[in-house]
C-alpha positions as CSV (number, residue, x, y, z in Angstrom):
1,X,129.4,102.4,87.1
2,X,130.5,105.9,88.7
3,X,130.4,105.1,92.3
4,X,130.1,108.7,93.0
5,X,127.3,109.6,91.0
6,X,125.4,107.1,92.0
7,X,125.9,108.6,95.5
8,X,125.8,112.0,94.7
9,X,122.1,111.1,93.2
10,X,120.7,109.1,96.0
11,X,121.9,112.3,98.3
12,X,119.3,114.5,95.7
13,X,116.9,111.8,95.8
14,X,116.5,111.3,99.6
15,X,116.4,115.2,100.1
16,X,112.7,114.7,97.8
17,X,110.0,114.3,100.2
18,X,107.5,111.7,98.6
19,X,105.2,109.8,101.3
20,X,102.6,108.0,100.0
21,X,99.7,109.9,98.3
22,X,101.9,112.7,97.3
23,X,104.7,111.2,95.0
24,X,104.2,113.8,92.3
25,X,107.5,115.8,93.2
26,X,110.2,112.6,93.0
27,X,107.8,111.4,90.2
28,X,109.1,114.9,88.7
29,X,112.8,114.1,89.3
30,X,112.5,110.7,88.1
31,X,110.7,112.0,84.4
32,X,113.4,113.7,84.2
33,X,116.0,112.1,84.2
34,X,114.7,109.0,82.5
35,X,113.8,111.7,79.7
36,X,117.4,112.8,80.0
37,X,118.4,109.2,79.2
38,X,116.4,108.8,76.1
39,X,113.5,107.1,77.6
40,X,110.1,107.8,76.6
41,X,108.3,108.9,79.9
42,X,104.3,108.4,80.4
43,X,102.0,108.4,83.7
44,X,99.0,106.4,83.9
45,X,95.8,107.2,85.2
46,X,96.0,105.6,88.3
47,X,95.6,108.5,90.5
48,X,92.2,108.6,90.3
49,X,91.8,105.4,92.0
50,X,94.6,105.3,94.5
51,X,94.3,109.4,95.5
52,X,97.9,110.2,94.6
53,X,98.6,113.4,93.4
54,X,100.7,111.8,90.4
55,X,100.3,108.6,88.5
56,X,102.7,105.2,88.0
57,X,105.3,106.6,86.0
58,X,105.9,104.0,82.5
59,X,109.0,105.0,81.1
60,X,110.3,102.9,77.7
61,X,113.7,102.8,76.0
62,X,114.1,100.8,72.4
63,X,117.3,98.6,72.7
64,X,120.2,97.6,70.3
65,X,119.4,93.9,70.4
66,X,116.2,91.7,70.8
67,X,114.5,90.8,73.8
68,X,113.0,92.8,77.0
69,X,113.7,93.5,80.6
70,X,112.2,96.0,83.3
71,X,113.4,97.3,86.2
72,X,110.8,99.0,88.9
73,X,111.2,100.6,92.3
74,X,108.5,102.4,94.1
75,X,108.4,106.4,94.7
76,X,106.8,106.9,98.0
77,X,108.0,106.7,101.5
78,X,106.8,106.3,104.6
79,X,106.6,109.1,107.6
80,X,108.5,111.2,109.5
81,X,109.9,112.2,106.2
82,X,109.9,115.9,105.8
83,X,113.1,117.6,106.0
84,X,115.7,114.6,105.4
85,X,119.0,115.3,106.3
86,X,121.4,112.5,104.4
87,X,124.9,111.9,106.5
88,X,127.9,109.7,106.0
89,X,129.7,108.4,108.7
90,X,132.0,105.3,109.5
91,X,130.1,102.7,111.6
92,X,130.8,99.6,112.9
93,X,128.5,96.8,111.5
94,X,128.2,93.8,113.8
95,X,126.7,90.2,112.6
96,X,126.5,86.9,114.1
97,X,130.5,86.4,113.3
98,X,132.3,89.5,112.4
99,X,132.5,93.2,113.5
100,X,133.7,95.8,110.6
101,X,134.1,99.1,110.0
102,X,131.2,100.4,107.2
103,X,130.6,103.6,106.1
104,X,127.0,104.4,105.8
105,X,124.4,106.9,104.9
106,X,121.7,107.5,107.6
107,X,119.4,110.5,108.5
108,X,120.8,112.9,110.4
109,X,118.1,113.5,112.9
110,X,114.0,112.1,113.6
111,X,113.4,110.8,110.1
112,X,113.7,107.7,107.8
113,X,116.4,107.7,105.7
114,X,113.9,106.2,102.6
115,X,116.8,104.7,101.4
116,X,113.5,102.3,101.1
117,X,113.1,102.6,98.1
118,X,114.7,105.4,97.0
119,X,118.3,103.4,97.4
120,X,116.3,100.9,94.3
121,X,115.6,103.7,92.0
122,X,119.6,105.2,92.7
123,X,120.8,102.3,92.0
124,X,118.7,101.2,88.7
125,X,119.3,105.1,87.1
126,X,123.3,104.7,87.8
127,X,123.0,100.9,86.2
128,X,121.2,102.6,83.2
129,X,123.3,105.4,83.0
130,X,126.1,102.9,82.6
131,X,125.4,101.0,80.2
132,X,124.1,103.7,78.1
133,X,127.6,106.1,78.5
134,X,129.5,102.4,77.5
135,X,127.3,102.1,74.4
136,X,127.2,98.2,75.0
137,X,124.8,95.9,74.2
138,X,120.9,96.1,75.5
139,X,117.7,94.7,75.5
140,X,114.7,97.1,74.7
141,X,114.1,98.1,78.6
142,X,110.7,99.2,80.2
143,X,111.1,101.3,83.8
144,X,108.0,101.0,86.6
145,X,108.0,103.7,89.3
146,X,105.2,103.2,91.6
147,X,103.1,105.0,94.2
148,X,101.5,104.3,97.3
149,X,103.6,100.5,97.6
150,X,103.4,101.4,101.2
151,X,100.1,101.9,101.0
152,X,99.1,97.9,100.7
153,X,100.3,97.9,97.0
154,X,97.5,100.5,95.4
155,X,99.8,102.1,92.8
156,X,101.0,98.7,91.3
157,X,97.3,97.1,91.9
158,X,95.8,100.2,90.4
159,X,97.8,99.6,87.0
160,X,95.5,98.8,84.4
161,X,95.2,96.0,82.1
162,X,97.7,96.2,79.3
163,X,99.3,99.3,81.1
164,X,102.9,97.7,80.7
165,X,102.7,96.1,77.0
166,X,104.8,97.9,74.6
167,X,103.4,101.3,72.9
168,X,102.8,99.9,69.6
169,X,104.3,103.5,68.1
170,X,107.1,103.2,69.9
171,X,110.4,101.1,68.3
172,X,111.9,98.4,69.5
173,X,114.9,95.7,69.0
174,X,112.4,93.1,70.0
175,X,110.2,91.5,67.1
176,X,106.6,92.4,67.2
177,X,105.4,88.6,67.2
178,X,107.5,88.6,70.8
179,X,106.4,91.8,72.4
180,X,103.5,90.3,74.1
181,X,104.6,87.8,76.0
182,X,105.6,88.1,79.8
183,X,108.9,89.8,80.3
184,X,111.2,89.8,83.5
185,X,110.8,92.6,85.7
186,X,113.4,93.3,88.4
187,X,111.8,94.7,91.6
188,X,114.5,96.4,93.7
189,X,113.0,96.9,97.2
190,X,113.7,94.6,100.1
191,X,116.7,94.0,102.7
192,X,119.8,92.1,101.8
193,X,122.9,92.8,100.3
194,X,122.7,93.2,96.9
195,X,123.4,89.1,95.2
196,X,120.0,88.4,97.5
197,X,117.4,87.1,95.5
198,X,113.6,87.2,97.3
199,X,112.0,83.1,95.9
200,X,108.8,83.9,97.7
201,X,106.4,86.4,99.1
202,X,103.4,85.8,100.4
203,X,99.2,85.6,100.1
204,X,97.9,88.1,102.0
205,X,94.3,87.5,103.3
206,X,92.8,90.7,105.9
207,X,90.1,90.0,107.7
208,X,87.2,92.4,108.9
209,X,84.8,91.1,111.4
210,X,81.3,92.6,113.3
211,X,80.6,91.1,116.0
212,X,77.2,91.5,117.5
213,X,76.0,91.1,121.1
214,X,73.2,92.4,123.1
215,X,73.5,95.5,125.0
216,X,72.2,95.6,129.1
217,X,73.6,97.1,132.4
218,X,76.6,95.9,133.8
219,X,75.2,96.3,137.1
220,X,71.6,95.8,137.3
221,X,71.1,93.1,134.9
222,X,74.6,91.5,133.1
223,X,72.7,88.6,132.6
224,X,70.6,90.2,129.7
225,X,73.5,91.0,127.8
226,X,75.8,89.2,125.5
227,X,79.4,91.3,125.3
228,X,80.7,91.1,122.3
229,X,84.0,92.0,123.6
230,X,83.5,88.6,125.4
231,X,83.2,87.1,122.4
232,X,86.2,88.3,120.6
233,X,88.8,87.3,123.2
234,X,87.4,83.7,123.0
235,X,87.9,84.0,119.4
236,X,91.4,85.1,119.7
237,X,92.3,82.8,122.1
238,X,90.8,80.2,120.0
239,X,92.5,81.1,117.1
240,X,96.0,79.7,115.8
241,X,98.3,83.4,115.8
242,X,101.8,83.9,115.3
243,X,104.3,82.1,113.0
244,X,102.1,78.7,112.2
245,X,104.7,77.1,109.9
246,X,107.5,78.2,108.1
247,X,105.8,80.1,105.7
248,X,102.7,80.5,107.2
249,X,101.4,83.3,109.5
250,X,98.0,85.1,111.2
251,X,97.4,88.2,113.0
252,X,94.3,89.8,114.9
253,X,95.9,93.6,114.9
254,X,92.9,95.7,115.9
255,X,90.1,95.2,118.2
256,X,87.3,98.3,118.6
257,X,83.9,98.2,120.3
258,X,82.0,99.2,123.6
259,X,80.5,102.6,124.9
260,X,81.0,102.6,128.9
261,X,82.0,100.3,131.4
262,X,78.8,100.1,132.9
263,X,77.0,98.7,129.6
264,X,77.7,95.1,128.3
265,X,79.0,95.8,125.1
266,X,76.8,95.4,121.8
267,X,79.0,95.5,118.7
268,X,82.9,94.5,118.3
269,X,84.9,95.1,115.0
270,X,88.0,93.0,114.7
271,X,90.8,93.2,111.9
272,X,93.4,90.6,111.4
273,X,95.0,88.8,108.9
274,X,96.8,85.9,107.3
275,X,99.9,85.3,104.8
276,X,101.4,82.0,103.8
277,X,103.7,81.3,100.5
278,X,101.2,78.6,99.6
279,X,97.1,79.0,98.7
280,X,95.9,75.8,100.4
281,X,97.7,76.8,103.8
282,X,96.3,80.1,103.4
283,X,93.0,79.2,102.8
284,X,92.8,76.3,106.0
285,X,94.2,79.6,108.1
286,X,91.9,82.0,107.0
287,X,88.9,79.0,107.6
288,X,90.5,78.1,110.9
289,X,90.5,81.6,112.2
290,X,86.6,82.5,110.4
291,X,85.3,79.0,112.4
292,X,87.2,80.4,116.1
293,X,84.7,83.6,115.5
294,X,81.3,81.5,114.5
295,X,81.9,79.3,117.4
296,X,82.3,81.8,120.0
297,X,79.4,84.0,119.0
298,X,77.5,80.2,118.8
299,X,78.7,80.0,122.7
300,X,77.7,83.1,124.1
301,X,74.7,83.7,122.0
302,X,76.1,86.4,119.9
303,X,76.2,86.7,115.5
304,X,79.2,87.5,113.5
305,X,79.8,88.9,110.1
306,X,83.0,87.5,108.6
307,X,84.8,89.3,105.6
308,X,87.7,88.6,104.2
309,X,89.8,90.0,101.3
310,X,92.7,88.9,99.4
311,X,94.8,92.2,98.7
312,X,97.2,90.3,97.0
313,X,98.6,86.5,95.8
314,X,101.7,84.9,96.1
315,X,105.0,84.7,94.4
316,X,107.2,82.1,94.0
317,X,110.2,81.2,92.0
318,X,112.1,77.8,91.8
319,X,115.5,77.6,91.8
320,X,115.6,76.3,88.1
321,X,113.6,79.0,86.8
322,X,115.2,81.3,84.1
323,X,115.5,84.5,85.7
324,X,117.2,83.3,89.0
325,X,119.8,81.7,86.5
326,X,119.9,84.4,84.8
327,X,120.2,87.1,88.2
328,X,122.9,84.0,89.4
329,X,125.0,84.9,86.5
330,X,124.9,88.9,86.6
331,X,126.0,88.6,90.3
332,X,128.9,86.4,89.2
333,X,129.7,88.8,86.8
334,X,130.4,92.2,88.9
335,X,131.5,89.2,91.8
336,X,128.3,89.5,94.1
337,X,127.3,86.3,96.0
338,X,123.9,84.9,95.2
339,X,122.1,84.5,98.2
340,X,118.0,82.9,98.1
341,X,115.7,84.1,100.7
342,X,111.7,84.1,101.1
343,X,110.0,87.0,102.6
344,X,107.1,87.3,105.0
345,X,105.9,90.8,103.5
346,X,104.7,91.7,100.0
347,X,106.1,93.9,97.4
348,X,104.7,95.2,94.1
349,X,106.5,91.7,93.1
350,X,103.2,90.4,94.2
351,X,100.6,92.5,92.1
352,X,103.4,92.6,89.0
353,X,103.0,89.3,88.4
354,X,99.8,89.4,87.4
355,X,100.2,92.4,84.9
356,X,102.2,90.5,82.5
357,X,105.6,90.5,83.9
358,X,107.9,87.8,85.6
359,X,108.4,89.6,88.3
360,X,111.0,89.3,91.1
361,X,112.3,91.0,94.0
362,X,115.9,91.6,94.3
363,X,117.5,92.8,98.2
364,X,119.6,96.6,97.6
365,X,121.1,96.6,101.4
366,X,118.6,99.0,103.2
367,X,118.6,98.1,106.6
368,X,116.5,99.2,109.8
369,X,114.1,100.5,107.3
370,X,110.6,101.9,108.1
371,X,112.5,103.5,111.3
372,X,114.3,106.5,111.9
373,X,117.6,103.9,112.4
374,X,117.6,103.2,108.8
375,X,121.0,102.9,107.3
376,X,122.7,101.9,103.7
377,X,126.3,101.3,103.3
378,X,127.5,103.0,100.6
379,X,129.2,100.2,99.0
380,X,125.5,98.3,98.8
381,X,124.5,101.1,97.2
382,X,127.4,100.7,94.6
383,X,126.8,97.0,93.9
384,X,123.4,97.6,93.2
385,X,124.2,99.5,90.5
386,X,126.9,97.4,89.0
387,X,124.2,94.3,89.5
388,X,121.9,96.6,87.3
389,X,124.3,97.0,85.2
390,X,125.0,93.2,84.9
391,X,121.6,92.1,84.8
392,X,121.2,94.2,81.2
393,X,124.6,93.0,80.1
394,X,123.4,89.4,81.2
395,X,119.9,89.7,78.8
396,X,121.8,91.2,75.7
397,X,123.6,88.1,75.7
């Protein structure tokens, strides 16, 4: 691993704007340099379904022994990112025990850093770069680059059926009886020093709701109305919010409705939604939270249309399971500690795994991410790379 390079190339990377919807410049980058590799580089035709002005980028490279592995990051950022300005600097880096003296990257003035995710794809290229100057050892090795992950998942959900299957003209060191089964996919996007291993991520339900009163005049005649704004606050109150168990939460983020003050408000729409790691606790959430809304609109002599949508499932691993054995080892080998930890937010993790991969999220260091205060020491940034590197070392085995 060239610790250098593999700052030198998140410093290009970061200075790529690439919000969501308009990925097709770092897409560029990235088709490069994969090309420059040896990888064979396609897009897909997601685009026309998400709006991007680029597709998921597939990228392929044959190995030297059997078996298959991916690695996948996503392209797009959020806002303010226009005009990034990368700066190192010592800091001091202050947990629960210790204080320390780190030195970091961070943005230089009012943007993100987008070290989410761009930190993940640094630090995969570098691992590849590696192994491939070394000339040791590798599995045949499939790259995923997504768009629009902060966009609730639509590049990775937008992947079509078969879309990550082996091009059948394409060689590889892995028999063709084998090629179809599910293969581990190493997602590289969440918080963490790199060792941290994500064992869970979450159902995500959203809920859209119309809730329908009667209009009348607040002041000459209340009583012929039924708010509807009434009606959603007895909802919400009714409702169980917040952390509900250890892995299970709701939300009611968005409340719209009413014309005036002086008219008793007709129509209400509320938006919420609920996560847990498990798909009975989910469902007695989202039921709990649909019944609050039917009973008030009963009480106050209202209706209510209840929708609800699963944007994506859950992802769990077990401690025993192959591929955290097999992440536990790689760490051990470039001396990371392994470190399990669940997570209340999804990833492309959760729409990967049903695309035909075993896929898994693995933390890269980012920190304060999403905000203009987001920071990576530049030694995560290293390990990453040398855990890349690892992992294909650990599957060539």
């Amino acid at each position: 691993m060239n610790p250098d390079r593999v700052l030198e190339s998140f410093l290009e990377m970061v200075a790529i704007e690439s919000p969501s919807w308009h990925e097709a410049p770092m897409a560029a980058y990235c088709a490069e340099k994969l090309a420059e590799m040896g990888f064979t580089v396609t897009f897909d035709a997601s685009a026309a379904e998400t709006g991007s002005d680029t597709g998921n980028l597939i990228a392929h490279l044959p190995g030297t022994v059997p078996g298959r592995i991916g690695f996948s990051a996503h392209l797009d950022t959020v806002k303010p990112c226009a005009g990034i300005e990368a700066v190192i600097e010592q800091r001091h880096i202050c947990d629960d025990i210790t204080c320390r003296m780190a030195e970091v990257v961070c943005s230089a003035g009012e943007t993100i850093l987008s070290a989410d995710d761009k930190a993940g794809i640094a630090a995969i290229f570098e691992g590849l770069r590696s192994v491939l100057e070394s000339g040791t050892p590798r599995p045949d090795i499939t790259v995923l680059l997504t768009t629009c992950e902060e966009q609730s998942l639509l590049g990775a959900g937008a992947l079509a059926e078969g879309a990550l299957a082996w091009p059948e003209n394409l060689p590889a060191a892995t028999p063709e009886a084998e090629r179809d089964g599910r293969f581990p996919l190493f997602v590289l996007d969440a918080d963490g020093a790199p060792g941290t291993i994500i064992m869970g991520a979450p159902y995500h339900w959203t809920l859209r709701a119309r809730i329908e009163g009667r209009a009348a005049h607040a002041g000459v005649e209340p009583e012929e109305g039924v708010s509807a704004i009434q009606i959603a606050a007895a909802a919400v109150v009714a409702m169980p919010l917040g952390r509900i168990d250890e892995c299970t939460t709701a939300n009611v983020g968005r409340i719209e409705g009413g014309v005036a003050v002086n008219i008793v408000p007709a129509v209400v729409a509320l938006m919420g939604e609920c996560r847990s790691l498990y798909e009975d606790r989910v469902l007695a959430q989202r039921d709990a939270m649909t019944r609050a809304l039917e009973e008030a609109a009963a009480r106050f002599g209202g209706q209510v249309e209840v929708a609800w949508e699963l944007d994506y499932p859950a992802v769990v691993h077990e401690p025993g399971d192959a591929i955290v054995a097999h992440l536990e080892a790689a760490a051990a080998t470039c001396g990371l500690e392994s470190r399990h930890a669940t997570s209340g937010g999804g990833a492309d993790v959760n729409i990967l795994g049903t695309k035909g991969a075993d896929a898994i999220t693995l933390g890269i260091g980012m920190t304060n991410f999403h905000s203009v205060d987001e920071y990576i020491e530049v030694v995560d940034l290293q390990n990453m790379a040398r855990y890349v590197e690892a992992i294909i070392a650990e599957y060539a085995m």
